[in-house]
N, C-alpha and C positions, 0 to 999 in steps of 0.2 A: 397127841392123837387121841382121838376119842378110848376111851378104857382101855390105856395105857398109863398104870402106876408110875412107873420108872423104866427108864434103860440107861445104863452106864456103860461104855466104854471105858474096862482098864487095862494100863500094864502089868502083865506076869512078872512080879519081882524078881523068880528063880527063873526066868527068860528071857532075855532083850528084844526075842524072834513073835511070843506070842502075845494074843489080847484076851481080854474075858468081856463077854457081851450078856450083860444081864437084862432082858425085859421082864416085867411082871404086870400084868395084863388081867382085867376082869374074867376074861374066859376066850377060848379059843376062837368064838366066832366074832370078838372086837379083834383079836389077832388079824385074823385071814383077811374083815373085813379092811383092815389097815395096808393090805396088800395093792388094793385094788387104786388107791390114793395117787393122784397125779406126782405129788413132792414123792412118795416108796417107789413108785415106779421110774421115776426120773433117775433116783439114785440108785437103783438096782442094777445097772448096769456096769457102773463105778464099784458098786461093793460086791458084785458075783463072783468075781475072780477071787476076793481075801476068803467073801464067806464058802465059796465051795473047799474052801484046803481046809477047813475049821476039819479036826482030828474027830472031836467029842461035841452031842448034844445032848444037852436032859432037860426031859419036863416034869419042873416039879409044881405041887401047889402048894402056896405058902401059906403058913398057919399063923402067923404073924407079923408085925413089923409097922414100923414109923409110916404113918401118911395110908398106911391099907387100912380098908375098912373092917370090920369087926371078922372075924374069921367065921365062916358058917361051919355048923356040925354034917359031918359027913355020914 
């Protein structure tokens, strides 16, 4: 999807029950607009049920990493 770095789907080694869902993303409004996408909306229906029980969310921004682009100064 358009500025979308990465998302991975893992399994929680210390859980059989949970997953970790990593996106990193150029900025919140490639996020949102990703929403709006016929393929996010078709599957949102299918993934509402896991992702509403999700316990925990954070937003972080990432200061480095393989495949991101240069980190800007804040």
């Amino acid at each position: 999807m358009p500025g979308c770095f990465s998302y991975v789907v893992a399994k929680d080694s210390a859980d059989e029950n949970a997953i970790w869902v990593t996106e990193v993303w150029d900025g919140l409004a490639s996020h949102d607009t990703s929403l709006s996408l016929p393929s996010v909306k078709n599957a949102m229906p299918r993934a509402k049920e896991i992702v509403s029980s999700f316990e925990r969310i954070a937003v972080t921004s990432p200061v480095w990493g393989v495949g991101l682009p240069a980190a800007r100064a804040h």
